[in-house]
C-alpha positions, 0 to 999 in steps of 0.5 A, spaced: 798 578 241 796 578 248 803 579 250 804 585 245 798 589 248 801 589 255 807 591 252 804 597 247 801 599 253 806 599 257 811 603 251 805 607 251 804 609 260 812 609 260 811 616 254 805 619 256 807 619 264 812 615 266 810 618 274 803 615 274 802 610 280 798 604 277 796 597 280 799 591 276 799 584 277 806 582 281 806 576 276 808 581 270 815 581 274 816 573 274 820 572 269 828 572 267 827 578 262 824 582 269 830 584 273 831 586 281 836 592 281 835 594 289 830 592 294 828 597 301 822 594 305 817 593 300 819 597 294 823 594 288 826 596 283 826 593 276 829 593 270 823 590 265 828 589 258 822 588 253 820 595 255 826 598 256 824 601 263 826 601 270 820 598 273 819 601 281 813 598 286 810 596 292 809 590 293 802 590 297 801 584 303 794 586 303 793 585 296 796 578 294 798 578 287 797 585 286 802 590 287 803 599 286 807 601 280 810 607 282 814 610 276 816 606 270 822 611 267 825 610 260 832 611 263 837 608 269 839 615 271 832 617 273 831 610 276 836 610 281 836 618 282 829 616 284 827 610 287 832 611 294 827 618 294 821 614 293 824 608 299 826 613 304 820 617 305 814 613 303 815 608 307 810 611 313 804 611 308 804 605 305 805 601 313 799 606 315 792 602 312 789 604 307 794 607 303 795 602 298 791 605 293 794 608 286 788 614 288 791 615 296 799 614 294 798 619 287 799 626 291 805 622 295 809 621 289 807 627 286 809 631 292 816 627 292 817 628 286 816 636 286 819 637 292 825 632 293 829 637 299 822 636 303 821 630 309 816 625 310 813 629 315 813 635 310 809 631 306 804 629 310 803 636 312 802 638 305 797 633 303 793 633 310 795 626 312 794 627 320 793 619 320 800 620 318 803 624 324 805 620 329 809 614 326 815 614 328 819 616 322 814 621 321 815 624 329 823 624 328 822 628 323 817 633 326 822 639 326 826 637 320 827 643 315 826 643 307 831 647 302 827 654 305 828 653 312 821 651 313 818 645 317 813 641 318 809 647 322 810 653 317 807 649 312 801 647 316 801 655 319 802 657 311 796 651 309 791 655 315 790 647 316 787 649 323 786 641 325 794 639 323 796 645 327 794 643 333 796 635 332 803 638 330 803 642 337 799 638 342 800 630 340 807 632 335 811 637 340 813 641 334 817 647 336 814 653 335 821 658 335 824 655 329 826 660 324 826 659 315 831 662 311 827 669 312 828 669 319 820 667 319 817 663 325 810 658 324 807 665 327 809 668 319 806 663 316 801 664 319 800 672 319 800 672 311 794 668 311 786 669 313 787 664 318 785 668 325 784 660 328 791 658 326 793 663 329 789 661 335 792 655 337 800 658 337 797 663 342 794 658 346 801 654 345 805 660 349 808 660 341 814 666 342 814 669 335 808 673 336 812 680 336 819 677 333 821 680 327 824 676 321 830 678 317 826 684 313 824 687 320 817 684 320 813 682 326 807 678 324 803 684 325 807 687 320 806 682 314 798 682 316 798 689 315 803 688 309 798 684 305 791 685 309 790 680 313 785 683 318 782 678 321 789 675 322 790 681 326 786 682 330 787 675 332 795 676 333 793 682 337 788 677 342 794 673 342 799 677 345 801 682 339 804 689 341 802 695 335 809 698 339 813 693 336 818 697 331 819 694 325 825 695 320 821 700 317 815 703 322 811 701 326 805 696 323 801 702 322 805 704 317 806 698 313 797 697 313 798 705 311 803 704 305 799 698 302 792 702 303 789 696 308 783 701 311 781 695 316 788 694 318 789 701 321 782 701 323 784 695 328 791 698 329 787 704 331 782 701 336 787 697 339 792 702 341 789 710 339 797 713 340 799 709 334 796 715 330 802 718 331 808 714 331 814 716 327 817 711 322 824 709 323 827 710 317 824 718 316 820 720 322 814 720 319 807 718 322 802 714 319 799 720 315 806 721 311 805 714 309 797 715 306 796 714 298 790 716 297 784 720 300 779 715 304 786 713 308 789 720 309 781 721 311 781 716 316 786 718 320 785 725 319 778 724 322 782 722 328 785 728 329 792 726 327 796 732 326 796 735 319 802 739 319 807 734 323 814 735 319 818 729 319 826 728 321 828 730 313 822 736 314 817 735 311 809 735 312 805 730 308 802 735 304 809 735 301 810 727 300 804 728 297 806 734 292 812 730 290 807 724 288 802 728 285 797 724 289 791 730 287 785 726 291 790 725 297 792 733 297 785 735 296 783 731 303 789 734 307 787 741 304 780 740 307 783 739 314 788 744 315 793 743 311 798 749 310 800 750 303 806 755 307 809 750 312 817 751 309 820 743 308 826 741 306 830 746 304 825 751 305 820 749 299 813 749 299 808 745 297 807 750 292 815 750 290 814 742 289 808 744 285 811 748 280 817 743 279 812 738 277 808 742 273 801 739 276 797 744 274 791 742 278 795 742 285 798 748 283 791 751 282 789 747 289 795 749 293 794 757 290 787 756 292 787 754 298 792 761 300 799 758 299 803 764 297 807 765 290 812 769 294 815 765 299 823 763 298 827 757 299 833 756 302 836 758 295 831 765 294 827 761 289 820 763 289 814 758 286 814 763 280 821 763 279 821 756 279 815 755 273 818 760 269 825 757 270 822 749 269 814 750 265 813 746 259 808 751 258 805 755 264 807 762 262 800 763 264 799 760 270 806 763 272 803 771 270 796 769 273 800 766 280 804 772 280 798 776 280 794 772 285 800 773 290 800 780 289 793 780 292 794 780 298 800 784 299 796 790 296 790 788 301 794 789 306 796 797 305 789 797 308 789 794 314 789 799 320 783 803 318 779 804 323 771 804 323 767 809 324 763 812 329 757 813 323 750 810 324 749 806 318 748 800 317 751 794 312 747 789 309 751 782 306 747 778 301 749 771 299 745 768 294 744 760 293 747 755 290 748 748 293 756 746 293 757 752 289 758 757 296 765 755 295 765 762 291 761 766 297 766 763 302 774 764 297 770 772 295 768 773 303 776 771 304 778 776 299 775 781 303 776 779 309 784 780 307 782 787 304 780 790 311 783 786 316 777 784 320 772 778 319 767 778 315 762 778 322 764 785 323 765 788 317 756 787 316 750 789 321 745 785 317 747 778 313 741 775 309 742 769 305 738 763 301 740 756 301 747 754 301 748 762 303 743 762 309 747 757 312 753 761 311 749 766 314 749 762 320 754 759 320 758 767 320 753 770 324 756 764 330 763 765 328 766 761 324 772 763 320 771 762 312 778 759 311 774 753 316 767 753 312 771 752 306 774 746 308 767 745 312 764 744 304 769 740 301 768 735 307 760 737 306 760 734 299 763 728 300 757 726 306 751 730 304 751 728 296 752 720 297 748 716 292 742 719 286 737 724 288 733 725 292 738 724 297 737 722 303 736 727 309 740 725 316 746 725 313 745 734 312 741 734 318 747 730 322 752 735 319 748 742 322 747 739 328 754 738 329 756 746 326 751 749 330 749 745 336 743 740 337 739 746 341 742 752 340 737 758 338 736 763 333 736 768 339 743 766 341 746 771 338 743 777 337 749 781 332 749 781 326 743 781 326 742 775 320 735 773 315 735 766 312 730 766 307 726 759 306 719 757 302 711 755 307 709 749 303 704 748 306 700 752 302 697 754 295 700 759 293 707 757 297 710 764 301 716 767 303 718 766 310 724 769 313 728 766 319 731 771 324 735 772 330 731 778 331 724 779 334 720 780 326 717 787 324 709 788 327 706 793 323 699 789 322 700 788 315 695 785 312 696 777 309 699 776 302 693 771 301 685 772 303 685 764 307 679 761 309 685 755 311 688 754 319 694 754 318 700 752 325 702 758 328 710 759 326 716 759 331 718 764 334 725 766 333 726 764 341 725 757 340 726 757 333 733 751 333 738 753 329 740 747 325 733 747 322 733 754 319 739 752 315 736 745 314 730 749 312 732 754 307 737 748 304 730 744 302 732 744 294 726 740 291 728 734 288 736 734 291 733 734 298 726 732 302 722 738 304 724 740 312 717 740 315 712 745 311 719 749 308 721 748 302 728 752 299 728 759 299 731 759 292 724 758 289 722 765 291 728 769 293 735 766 290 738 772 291 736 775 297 738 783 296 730 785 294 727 781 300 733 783 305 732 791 304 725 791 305 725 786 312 730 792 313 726 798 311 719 794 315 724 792 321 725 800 322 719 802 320 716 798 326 722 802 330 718 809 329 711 807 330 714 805 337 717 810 338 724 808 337 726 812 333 733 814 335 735 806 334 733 806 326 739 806 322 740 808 316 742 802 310 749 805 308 752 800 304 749 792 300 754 787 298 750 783 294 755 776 293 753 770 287 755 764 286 757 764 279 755 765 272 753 759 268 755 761 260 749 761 256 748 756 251 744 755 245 737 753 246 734 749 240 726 749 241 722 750 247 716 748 244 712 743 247 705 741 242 701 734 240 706 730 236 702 727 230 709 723 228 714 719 231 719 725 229 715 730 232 715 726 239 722 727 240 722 735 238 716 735 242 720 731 249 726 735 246 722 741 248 718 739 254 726 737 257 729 745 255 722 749 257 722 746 264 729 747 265 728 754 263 723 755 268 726 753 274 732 757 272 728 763 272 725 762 278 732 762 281 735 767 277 739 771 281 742 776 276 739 780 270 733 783 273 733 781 281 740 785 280 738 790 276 732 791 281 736 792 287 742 797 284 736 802 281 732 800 289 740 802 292 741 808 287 734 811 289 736 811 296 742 813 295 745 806 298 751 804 295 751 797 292 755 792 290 755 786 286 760 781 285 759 775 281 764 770 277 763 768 271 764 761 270 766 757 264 762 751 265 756 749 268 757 747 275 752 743 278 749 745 285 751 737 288 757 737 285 762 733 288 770 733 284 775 736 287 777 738 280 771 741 278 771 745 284 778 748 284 777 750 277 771 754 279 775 758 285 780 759 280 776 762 276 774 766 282 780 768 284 782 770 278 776 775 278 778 777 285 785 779 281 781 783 276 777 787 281 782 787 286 782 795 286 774 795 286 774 790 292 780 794 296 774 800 296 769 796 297 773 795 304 775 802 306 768 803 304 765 797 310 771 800 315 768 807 314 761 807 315 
């Protein structure tokens, strides 16, 4: 019975996995029906005929008796394939001590049986067996290559195994220059890994594979940047690597840029700044034709890399980027300077590409950002003609683009008026409205295009509340509207981070970096410029203007009887800036309140009324000094809107005690609508405060004008998609067509007073 167990068991193993290694009794193998086939050192081969098995083992002088059944297979092919394997690469573990063991020799027979092409120094590398490295079947191996090319010293670098690298190299002498099928050497190997300190020991080894490149035209540097190993790269470059080395496609840069690795090109670009522009070798584009998205296009043009650069098949990256369809990335390049105009490969523009694709929204975005629907492609092709020809359903952005473009070439009949000699002044007003200054900005551009002239010669007084009283200042010292739109979309991406509140010093960095840390208000003294904000500081709050000028003195009495002391106001001499701006931008619950100020949007989101009477006391004071040959007369007001929100139905506003679960949540329902009612009354900039400026103009026979865009949908002041924001300037350019002939005499009208 005893023998039937054994050879059920034996039945059962040789079914189950034949490749166990077991320890088992040598006795088993005494008898006549056990025969030896083949011996090498101290493995056997058996033949066992009650089992029908082929029996291999390792007959241990350590353990008397005792012996390590290696495989026991169920036919002889499979034994004698595998028993010359096992004898000629185990014998280094089992003449190691402390191998003779089923648990040590399992993970040796398996590596045999997986890999037959590798060596035994293969294997020991493999499973980590360092004990192993310096027998000396091991050492005559050391350099030794498996079915890939590899050697010991690749599997080690590739393993990251830090300390069995360092025994191959300095106690081994294992070679570093040797090369795998693929042409990598161990420094490959090791670059594909996040194993700085492998990499490490093969520099401190004077390893020269660290700038070579492999049969796909890779340095190391290359395959770290390819899959991301930053740390791996920065190792390389302590070690000697070169970020010049020019691969069988770019330079590493590129390769970092085209997999979207932002630490890798960060690496890069600390190491060595020129790397910004370096041409690829294939189409002679730099790192930035190469970019895929927008936090990579951004961080390469945050480093001043050229935005137009054309490549050796002439194309910009905006191009690439069209082609693509890559909205986001596009966006980014706008935003930087990109011109939507650069003719390409044969002759197209972006905005030609665009059409091609039908890409509705870069179509909107590159029209937008000034492309022009008129330009001719080396074949004649205008973008309109191209959509007209290929659209799958764009006949009316086809007809609205032919509009847009006409705009221009109609504002252009009017440049060359000159400006009269007439003492009448022009006041410029510019509302409120958070990111929604896009539409002051595309609608100053309209009129900038009208008459030829920027808009800081086009007006004598400019006012304005929140994001318009930071575009006042912003006009008032210069800075072209064309550089302030893409200031904004930038501006979103820094200022409006987290949930509001937001926090203070990223919008506070930003205007200190436009308008300087310690430029004052008195600066520039023409135009003159009046930036609304709210005095906090006390109950109830008053209107408070920001000038550039010294404020009207007429002794007027105080809005309010005070039995408070209040801190003196800065003087417009002292008055920074960067904090007016920061001041008249304070929006309650969007931003913290910048000292005692608070946004002049709570008292004056649209400016015009308060403006023309700062104007009206401002030349009152003249006359009472005795000045009066210095008053001018108000001729012209432009009042400018950030955009009309649709009305929508409003269920309930009524706010009572709720006696039942029901009527709680009509009551929240109504607190929520009457809140949000009050506020958008408070900082209404249409309906009445129009209608009161234009009756105030037409009495006085100034000429008043108002230009404010409906919008199809709600935009919110902190709003930060590209896509919403493209769609509300289209909106505005199509308003702009619509009153194209208005805006054409409005700046005739500019130029003349």
């Amino acid at each position: 019975m005893q023998f039937l167990g054994r050879l059920v068991g034996t039945i059962t193993s040789v079914l189950s996995n034949p490749y166990r290694v077991r320890e088992v009794p040598q006795s088993d193998y005494g008898g006549r029906d056990r025969v030896l086939l083949q011996e090498e050192g101290m493995m056997v081969l058996y033949r066992n005929t009650p089992c029908q098995s082929w029996d291999c083992l390792i007959l241990c002088s350590e353990t008397p008796g005792m012996a390590l059944r290696l495989f026991q297979v169920g036919t002889e092919e499979d034994a004698f394939n595998w028993f010359p394997q096992y004898a000629m690469k185990v014998r280094p573990f089992y003449e190691t001590p402390g191998f003779l063991k089923p648990e040590a020799m399992q993970p040796i027979a398996d590596c045999i049986r997986n890999h037959p092409d590798w060596s035994s120094a293969h294997i020991a590398v493999e499973i980590g067996l360092r004990q192993c490295l310096k027998h000396n079947c091991v050492l005559s191996q050391i350099n030794s290559r498996n079915a890939c090319g590899q050697t010991p010293l690749h599997l080690a670098c590739e393993r990251g195994d830090v300390a069995c690298v360092r025994e191959l190299l300095e106690e081994c002498q294992a070679s570093t220059s040797i090369r795998d099928l693929q042409g990598e050497t161990p420094m490959h190997c090791a670059a594909k890994q996040e194993s700085p300190l492998v990499i490490q020991v093969l520099c401190s080894s004077h390893c020269p594979g660290v700038n070579e490149l492999n049969s796909a035209g890779e340095a190391p540097l290359h395959v770290a940047c390819r899959l991301g190993r930053v740390e791996s790269l920065k190792a390389l470059l302590k070690g000697g690597a070169r970020c010049d080395v020019m691969g069988g496609r770019g330079y590493p840069i590129h390769m970092a840029m085209k997999y979207n690795e932002r630490s890798c090109v960060e690496a890069i670009l600390a190491a060595d700044p020129s790397q910004l522009e370096v041409e690829d070798a294939l189409y002679g584009g730099t790192p930035l034709h190469w970019a895929k998205t927008g936090e990579m296009s951004r961080l390469l043009l945050e480093r001043s890399c050229s935005v137009n650069y054309l490549s050796k098949t002439g194309e910009s990256p905006l191009h690439i980027l069209t082609k693509k369809g890559r909205f986001e990335a596009a966006m980014v390049l706008l935003t930087h300077g990109a011109n939507p105009n650069l003719r390409g490969e044969n002759g197209n523009t972006a905005l030609h590409l665009a059409m091609k694709m039908d890409h509705i929204d870069l179509i909107k975005a590159l029209i937008v950002f000034g492309a022009d629907v008129e330009i001719h492609n080396d074949l004649g092709e205008t973008p309109g003609l191209i959509a007209a020809r290929t659209s799958k359903g764009f006949e009316d952005l086809v007809h609205i683009a032919a509009a847009v473009g006409a705009i221009t070439r109609e504002y252009a009949e009017v440049d060359g008026v000159k400006a009269s000699t007439a003492k009448t002044d022009r006041l410029l007003c510019l509302d409120g409205g958070g990111i929604k200054g896009l539409v002051l900005i595309q609608m100053l551009i309209a009129l900038e295009r009208a008459a030829g002239r920027p808009v800081q010669e086009l007006f004598d007084w400019i006012s304005g509340t929140s994001t318009g009283g930071i575009l006042a200042l912003a006009i008032v010292h210069g800075k072209s509207m064309e550089y302030l739109r893409c200031l904004y979309f930038r501006m979103k991406e820094k200022v409006f981070r987290g949930s509001r509140p937001y926090e203070s010093a990223p919008l506070e960095e930003f205007l200190k970096q436009e308008f300087g840390e310690n430029t004052k208000m008195t600066d520039i003294r023409h135009p003159r410029v009046i930036v609304t904000s709210v005095l906090a500081d006390r109950h109830p709050g008053e209107l408070h203007l920001f000038r550039n000028y010294d404020p009207p003195d007429l002794n007027r009495e105080p809005p309010y009887a005070s039995k408070a002391t209040f801190q003196p106001l800065t003087i417009p001499q002292d008055q920074c800036v960067w904090r007016a701006a920061r001041s008249s931008g304070a929006a309650p619950t969007y931003f913290r309140p910048m000292g005692r100020f608070l946004d002049g949007g709570l008292l004056a989101n649209n400016p015009t009324l308060d403006a023309m009477t700062e104007i009206h006391q401002y030349n009152k004071a003249l006359r009472a000094q005795g000045r009066g040959e210095e008053v001018q007369r108000l001729g012209v007001v432009l009042s400018l809107g950030t955009g009309k929100p649709p009305q929508v139905v409003v269920n309930s506003v009524d706010v009572f005690r709720p006696s039942n679960p029901l009527e709680l949540a009509k009551s929240f329902v109504g607190a929520r609508e009457l809140g949000k009612m009050l506020v958008d009354c408070c900082t209404d900039s249409d309906g009445c405060a129009v209608d009161r400026a234009k009756a105030w103009c037409e009495m006085t026979d100034i000429d008043y004008h108002r230009l404010n865009p409906q919008l199809s949908v709600e935009v919110m002041l902190d709003e930060v998609s590209d896509a919403v924001l493209v769609d509300m300037l289209w909106e505005t350019q199509m308003y702009l067509y619509e009153r194209r002939e208005h805006i054409q005499a409005l700046a005739q009208r500019l130029l003349l007073v």
